[in-house]
N, C-alpha and C positions, 0 to 999 in steps of 0.2 A: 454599447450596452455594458456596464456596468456588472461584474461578479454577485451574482444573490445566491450565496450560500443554500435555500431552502431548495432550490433546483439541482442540486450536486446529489444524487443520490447513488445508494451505495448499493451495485449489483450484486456483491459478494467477496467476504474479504476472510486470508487467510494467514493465522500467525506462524511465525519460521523466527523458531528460537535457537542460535547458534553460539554458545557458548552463553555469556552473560547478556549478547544484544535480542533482543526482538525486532525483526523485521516483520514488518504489515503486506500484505502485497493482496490490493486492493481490484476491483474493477468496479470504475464509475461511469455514471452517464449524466451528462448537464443538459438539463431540457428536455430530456427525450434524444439527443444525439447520439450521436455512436460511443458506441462504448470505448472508454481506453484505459491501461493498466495504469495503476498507481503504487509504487514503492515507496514506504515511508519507513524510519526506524521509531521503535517507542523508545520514550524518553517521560522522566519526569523535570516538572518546573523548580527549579532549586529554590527558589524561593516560598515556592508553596507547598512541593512534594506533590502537587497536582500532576495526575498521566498526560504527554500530549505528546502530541506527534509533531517529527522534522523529515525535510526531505532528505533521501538517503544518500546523496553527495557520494564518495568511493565506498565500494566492497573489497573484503579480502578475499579471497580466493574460497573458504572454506565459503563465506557468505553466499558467495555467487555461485557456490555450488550446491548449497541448501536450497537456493529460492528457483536454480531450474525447472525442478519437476513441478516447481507450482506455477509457475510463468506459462508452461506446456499445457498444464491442464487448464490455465485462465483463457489461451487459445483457441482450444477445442471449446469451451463453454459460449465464447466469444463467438466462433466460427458455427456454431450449433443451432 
């Protein structure tokens, strides 16, 4: 089956700004399925100056110490 974007919905999403990055840290469900966390950075498109989003590949330290308390609470809301 095939990815359809319209079934990707978005349970609840929190920004975590750490110096000049924005991190997304997202929970979604496809189809109805179980929920899973999603980490994205924001970015815009250089060519357009358009916002959009890349997957967040390494964090620095301070990063992955910003985005805990949000990952904990995405758990609890998850597990809830």
């Amino acid at each position: 089956m095939a990815y359809n974007a319209s079934l990707d919905k978005c349970l609840s999403a929190d920004e975590i700004v750490v110096g000049q990055q924005t991190i997304i840290l997202g929970v979604y469900s496809y189809n109805g399925g179980q929920p899973k966390i999603r980490l994205q950075r924001k970015a815009f498109n250089r060519r357009t100056g358009a916002p959009c989003h890349r997957k967040i590949g390494g964090m620095s330290v301070q990063e992955a110490s910003a985005i805990s308390a949000a990952i904990v609470s995405a758990l609890t809301k998850m597990n809830s």
